[in-house]
Structure formats: C-alpha cells, structure tokens
N, C-alpha and C positions, 0 to 999 in steps of 0.2 A: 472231296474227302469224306470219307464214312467212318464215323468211330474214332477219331484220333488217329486217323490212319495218314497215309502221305504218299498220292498219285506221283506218279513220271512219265513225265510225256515219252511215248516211245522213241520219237524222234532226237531228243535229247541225248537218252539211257544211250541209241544207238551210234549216236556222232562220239560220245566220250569211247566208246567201245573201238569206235576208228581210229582216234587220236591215239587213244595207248596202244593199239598194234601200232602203226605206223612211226610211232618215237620209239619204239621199243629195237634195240640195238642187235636183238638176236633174231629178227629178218635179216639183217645183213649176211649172216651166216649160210654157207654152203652146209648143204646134207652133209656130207663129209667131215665139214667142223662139226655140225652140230653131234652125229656120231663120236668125232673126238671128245670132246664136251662133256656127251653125256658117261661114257666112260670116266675121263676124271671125274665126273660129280660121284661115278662108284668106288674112286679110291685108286685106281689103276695109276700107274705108274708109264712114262711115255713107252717105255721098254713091253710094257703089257699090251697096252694099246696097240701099238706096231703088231706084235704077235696077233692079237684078234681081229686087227683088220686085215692081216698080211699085206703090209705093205714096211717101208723099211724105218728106222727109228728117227731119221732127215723127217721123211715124207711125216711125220707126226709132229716133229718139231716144226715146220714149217705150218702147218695146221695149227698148233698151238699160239704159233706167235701170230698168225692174223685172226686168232680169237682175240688174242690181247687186244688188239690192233681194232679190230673193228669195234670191242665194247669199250674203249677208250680205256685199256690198262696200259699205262705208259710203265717203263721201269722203276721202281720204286722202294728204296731200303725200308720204310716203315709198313708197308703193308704188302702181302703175299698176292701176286696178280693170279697166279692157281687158283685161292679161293673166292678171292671176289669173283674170279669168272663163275667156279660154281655154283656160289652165293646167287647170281644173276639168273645162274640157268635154274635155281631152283625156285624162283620166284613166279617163273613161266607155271 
C-alpha cells in the first residue's frame, strides 16, 4: 500500500471476474435471444421484433419465453417478466 491506497492481487480481481461471468444468466442465451432481448430493452413490441428480425411473431414468442426460462422469470401476477428481463440485460 502507498498512500492510503489499497492493492489487489490480480489473481483475485481476476477469479471474481470469472465467477460473475459464469453465474451470470445471459451466457445461457443464444445470439438470437439475446437480439430478441435487446430489442425489447428498446421498447419494441414482439410484433416489432418479428418484423426486424423477419422471422414470424411464434418464432419471437418462443424466443421470449426461453429468455424468461433461462433467466429464471417464472410467471408471476406481481411483477412484469418483460422488464425484469431487460432490467438484467441492462446490467450487463
């Protein structure tokens, strides 16, 4: 330590740096989710989404529900699975 200052072993800094990728929920995600994803985090609507990837509005819905699925949004009357998901992705 110099100054009041406060070293970190790089070795350390580097292993937490591992662990939070590797717990972190949106590795699970295909490119494709993660596309869908990022789309809703801009507000799109699945209908939108569909149109900009061209593909059809199933093929998004099914995207969306193993976003839910893999970041552990179960269905849930008190809180919106839409934005938690984005909430997650905007943490990245």
């Amino acid at each position: 330590m110099a100054a009041g200052g406060t070293v970190l072993d790089p070795e350390v800094v580097g292993q937490l740096l591992v662990r939070r990728r590797r717990d972190d929920p949106l590795r699970e995600l295909t490119p494709r989710e993660r596309e869908v994803l990022a789309l809703m985090a801009e507000g799109h609507s699945n209908t939108a989404i569909a149109r900009a990837l061209v593909v059809t509005d199933g093929a998004v819905e099914k995207h969306v529900r193993n976003i839910f699925t893999k970041l552990g949004l179960p269905p849930d009357t008190a809180q919106h699975r839409r934005v938690l998901a984005v909430l997650a992705y905007l943490r990245t």
